[in-house]
C-alpha positions in Angstrom: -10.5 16.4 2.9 -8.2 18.7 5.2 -6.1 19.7 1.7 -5.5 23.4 3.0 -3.4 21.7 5.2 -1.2 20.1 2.9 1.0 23.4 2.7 2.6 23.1 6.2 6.4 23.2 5.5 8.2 20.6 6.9 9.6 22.9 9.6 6.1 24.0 10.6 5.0 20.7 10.5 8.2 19.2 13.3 7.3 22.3 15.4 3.2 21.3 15.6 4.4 17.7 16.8 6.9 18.7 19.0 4.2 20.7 20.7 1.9 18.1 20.3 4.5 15.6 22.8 5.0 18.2 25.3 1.3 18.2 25.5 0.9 14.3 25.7 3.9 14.4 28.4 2.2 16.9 30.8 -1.3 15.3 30.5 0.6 12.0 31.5 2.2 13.8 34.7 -1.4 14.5 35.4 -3.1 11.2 35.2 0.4 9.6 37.0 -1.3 10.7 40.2 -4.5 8.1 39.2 -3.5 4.4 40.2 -6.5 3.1 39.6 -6.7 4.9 35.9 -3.3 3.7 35.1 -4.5 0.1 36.3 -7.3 0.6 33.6 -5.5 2.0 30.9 -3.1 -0.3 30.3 -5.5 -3.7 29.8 -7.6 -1.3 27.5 -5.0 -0.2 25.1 -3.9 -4.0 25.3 -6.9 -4.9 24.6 -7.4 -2.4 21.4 -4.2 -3.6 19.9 -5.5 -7.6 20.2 -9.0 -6.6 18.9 -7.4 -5.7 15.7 -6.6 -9.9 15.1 -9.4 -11.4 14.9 -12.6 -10.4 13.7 -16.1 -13.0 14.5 -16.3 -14.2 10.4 -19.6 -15.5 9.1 -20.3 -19.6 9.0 -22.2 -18.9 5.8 -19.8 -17.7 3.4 -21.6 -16.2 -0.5 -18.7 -15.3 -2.0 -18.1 -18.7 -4.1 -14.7 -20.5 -5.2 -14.6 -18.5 -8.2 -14.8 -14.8 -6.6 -13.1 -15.8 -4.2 -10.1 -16.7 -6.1 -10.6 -13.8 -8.3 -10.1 -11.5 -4.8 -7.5 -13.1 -3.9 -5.6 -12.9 -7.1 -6.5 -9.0 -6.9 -4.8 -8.5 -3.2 -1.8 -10.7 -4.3 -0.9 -8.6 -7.2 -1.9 -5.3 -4.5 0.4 -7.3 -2.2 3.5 -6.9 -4.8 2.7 -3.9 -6.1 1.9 -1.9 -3.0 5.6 -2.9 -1.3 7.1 -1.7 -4.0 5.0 1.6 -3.8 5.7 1.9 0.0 9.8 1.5 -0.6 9.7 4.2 -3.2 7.8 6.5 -1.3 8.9 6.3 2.2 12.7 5.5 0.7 13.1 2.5 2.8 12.5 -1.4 3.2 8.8 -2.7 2.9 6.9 -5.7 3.1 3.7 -6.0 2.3 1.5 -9.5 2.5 -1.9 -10.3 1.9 -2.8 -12.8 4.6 -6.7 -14.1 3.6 -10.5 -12.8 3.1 -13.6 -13.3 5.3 -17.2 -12.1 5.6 -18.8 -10.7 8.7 -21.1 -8.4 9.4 -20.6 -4.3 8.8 -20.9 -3.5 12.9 -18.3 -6.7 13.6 -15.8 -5.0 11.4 -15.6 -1.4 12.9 -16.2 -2.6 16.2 -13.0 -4.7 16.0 -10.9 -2.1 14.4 -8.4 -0.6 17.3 -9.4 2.8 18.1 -7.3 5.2 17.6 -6.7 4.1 14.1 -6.4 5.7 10.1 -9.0 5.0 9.1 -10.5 6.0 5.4 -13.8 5.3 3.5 -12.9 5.9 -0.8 -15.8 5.9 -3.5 -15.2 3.1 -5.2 -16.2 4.4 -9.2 -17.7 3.8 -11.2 -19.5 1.7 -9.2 -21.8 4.3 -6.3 -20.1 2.2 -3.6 -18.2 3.0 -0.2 -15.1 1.0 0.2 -13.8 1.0 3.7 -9.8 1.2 4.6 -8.1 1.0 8.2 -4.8 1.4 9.5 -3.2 0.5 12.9 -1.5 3.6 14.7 1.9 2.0 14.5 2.2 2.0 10.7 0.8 5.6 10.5 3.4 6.8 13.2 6.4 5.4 11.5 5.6 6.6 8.0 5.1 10.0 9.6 8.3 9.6 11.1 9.9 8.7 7.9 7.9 10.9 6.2 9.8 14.3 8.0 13.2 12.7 7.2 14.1 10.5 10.3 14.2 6.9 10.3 10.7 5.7 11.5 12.0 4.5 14.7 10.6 7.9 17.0 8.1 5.5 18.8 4.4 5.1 19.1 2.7 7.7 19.9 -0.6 7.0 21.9 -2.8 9.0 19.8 -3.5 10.2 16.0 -4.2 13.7 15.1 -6.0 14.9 12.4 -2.7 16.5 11.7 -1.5 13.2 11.7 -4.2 11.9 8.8 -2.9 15.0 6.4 0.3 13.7 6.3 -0.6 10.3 6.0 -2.8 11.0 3.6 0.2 10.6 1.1 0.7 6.8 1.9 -3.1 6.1 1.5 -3.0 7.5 -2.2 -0.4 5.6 -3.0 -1.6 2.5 -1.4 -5.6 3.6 -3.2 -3.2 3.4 -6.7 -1.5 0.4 -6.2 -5.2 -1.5 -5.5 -6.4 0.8 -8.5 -3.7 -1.1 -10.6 -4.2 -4.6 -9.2 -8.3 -4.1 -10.4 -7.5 -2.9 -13.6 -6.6 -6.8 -14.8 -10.5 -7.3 -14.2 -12.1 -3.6 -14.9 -10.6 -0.2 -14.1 -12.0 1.2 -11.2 -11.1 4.8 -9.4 -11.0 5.4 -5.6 -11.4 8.5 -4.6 -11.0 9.3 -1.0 -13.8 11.0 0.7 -13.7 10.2 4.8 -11.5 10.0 7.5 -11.4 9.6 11.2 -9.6 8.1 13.9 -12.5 6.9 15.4 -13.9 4.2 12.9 -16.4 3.5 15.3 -17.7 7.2 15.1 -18.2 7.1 11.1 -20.5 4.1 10.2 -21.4 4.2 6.5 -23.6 1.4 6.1 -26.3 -0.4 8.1 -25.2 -2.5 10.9 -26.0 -5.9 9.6 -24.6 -5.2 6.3 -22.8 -8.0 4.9 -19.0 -7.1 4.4 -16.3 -8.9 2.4 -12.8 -8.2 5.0 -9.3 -8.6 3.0 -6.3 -8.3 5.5 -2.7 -7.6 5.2 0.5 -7.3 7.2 2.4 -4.8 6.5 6.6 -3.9 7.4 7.8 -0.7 7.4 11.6 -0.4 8.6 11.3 -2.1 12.0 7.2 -1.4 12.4 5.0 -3.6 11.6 0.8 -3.7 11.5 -2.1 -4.0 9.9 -3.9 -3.0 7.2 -7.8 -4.0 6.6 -9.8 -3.4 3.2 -13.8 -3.8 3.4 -15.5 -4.2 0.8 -20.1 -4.7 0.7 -21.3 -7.7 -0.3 -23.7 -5.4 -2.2 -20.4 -3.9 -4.5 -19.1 -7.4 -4.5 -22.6 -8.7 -6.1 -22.3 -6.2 -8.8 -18.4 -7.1 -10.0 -19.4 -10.9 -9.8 -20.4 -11.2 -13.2 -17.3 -9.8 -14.6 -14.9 -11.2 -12.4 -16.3 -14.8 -13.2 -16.5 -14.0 -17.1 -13.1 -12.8 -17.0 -11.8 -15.9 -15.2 -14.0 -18.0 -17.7 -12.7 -16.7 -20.6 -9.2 -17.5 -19.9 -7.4 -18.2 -16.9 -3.7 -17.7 -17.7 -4.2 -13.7 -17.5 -5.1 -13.8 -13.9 -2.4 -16.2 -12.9 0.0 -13.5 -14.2 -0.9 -11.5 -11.1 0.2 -14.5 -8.3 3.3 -16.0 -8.7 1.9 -18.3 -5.8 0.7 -20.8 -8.6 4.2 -21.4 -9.9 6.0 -24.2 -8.0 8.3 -23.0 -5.4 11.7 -24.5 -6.8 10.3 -22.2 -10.0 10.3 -19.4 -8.1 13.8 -19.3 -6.5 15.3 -19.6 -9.9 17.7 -16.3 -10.7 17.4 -14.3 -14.1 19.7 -12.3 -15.7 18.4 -8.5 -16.0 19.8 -6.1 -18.8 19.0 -2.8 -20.0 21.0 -1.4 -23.2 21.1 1.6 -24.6 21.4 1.8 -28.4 24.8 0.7 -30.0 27.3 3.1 -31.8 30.0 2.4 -34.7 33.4 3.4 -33.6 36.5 3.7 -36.3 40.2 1.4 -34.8 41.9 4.7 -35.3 39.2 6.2 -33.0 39.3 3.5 -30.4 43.2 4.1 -30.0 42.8 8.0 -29.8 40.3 7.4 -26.5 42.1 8.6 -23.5 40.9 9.4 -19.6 38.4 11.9 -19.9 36.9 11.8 -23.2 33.1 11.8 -23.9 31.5 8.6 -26.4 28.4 10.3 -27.5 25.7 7.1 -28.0 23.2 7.4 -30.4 20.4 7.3 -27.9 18.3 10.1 -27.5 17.4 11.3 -24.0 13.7 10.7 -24.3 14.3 7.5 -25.8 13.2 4.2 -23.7 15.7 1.7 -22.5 14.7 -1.6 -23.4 15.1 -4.1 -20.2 15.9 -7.6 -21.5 15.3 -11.0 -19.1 17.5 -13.8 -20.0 18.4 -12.2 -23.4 14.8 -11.4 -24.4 13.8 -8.0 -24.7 10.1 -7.5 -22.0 9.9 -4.1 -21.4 11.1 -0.6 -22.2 11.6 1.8 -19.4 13.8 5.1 -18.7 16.7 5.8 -16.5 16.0 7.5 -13.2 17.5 7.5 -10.1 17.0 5.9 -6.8 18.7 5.4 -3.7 21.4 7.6 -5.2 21.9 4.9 -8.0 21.0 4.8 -11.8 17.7 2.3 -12.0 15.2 1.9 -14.8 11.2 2.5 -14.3 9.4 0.3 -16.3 6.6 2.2 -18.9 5.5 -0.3 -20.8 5.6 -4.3 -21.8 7.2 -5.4 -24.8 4.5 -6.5 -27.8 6.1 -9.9 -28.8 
């Protein structure tokens, strides 16, 4: 998937796209000429961008209350996890929020993705299934931008390279993890990229009239904003239907875990009190009055030791010190058996 590409230095990588916009400025010196072009161009590209909102969903909907909820638990726990993802990678503020699911038809879904777009199809294991994934050009130009060290604001460029796509390629693994991790609740599952274009309409993957499940989210980056569009066949959402429902049947409380849209909203806007301590050490009096600027309390807490993260006095999870955003935070590893 374009990996011998992924060893561009940053500095040969600022010098293809700065050659890349003189190109895109002369070709627009060219075409300035063209009044009846321009007069074309600019309802198409218009048009593009407003295709992306709404797609023609099907009257006869199959997926059921119980799958349904089930998906929708899945992209809510995405939701969360993949912002959090997006602000560690691209080292600023994200948003990310799962707005609904639909069915439709396979050719109604790439024929109302814009064009250009990101867009990726990942084998969806173990399960010998395509999942589709798009991405509106303004999200991909700003996480590029962010990406080389500037501050995502550069502007919208009118096309996407496949240049483009290698760096972005990043983001989408760390977007394919975070949905990896909201699946695991139900079964573990592995997505492993396999195409990409910036035509979607170029790489069909399934038949036209293919039934398609269409999960869509809103995603901020900095001051961008767009889209971002899962779709998954009916056909791969036939064969997880059994164990989605048995695993809501069993018992619901797990999968409310993964939404805190459940819990009443005057629950969710109360504060708690975070902690994380490190292991306590015994100090002598005649010690503590010998302590002076400069001295060194050695803690008895190993280095590779976890941290243990306490909510409202109650030790949840253990974690280690890292940093981030040049300050001292705490990754979370693993939940506390109580």
């Amino acid at each position: 998937m374009g990996t011998e590409k992924e060893v561009l230095s940053e500095e040969e990588l600022s010098a293809l796209f700065d050659n890349l916009s003189e190109e895109e400025g002369e070709q627009a010196e060219d075409d300035s000429g063209n009044e009846n072009g321009d007069e074309q161009k600019e309802p198409s590209e218009k048009q593009d961008s407003d295709r992306f909102l709404v797609f023609p969903l099907l009257e006869r909907q199959t997926l059921g209350e119980g799958m349904h909820n089930a998906l929708r638990l899945v992209f809510d726990s995405f939701s969360f996890k993949a912002a959090s993802a997006l602000e560690s990678r691209l080292q600023t503020r994200a948003e990310v929020g799962f707005e609904g699911l639909g069915e439709l038809r396979y050719r109604d879904f790439i024929d109302r993705l814009p064009e250009p777009a990101s867009m990726w199809y990942c084998a969806f294991r173990p399960h010998d299934s395509y999942v589709g994934v798009c991405f509106d050009r303004a999200l991909v130009h700003c996480a590029i931008g962010l990406l080389m060290g500037g501050d995502g604001s550069g502007g919208e460029r009118s096309q996407i390279t496949d240049l483009d796509q290698v760096v972005f390629e990043s983001v989408v693994a760390v977007l394919c993890s975070q949905l990896e991790a909201a699946w695991s609740r139900l079964l573990p599952v592995q997505l492993e990229r396999e195409l990409r274009e910036t035509r979607p309409r170029l790489l069909q993957v399934y038949p036209p009239d293919e039934d398609f499940v269409l999960a869509s989210l809103l995603i901020r980056i900095g001051n961008a904003s767009g889209k971002m569009c899962w779709g998954f066949p009916m056909a791969l959402i036939e064969q997880l239907r059994p164990i989605c429902l048995q695993f809501s049947a069993d018992g619901e409380e797990p999968l409310a875990e993964t939404s805190g849209r459940r819990c009443p909203a005057a629950v969710l806007r109360l504060p708690t009190h975070l902690e994380a301590r490190l292991e306590q050490s015994k100090l002598g009096v005649a010690e503590l009055l010998d302590l002076s600027v400069g001295d060194v309390l050695k803690l008895e807490h190993h280095l590779e030791q976890p941290v243990t993260l306490s909510v409202n006095g109650r030790a949840k999870f253990n974690g280690s010190m890292v940093v981030y955003r040049d300050r001292r935070a705490i990754e979370i590893k693993s939940r506390k058996e109580l």
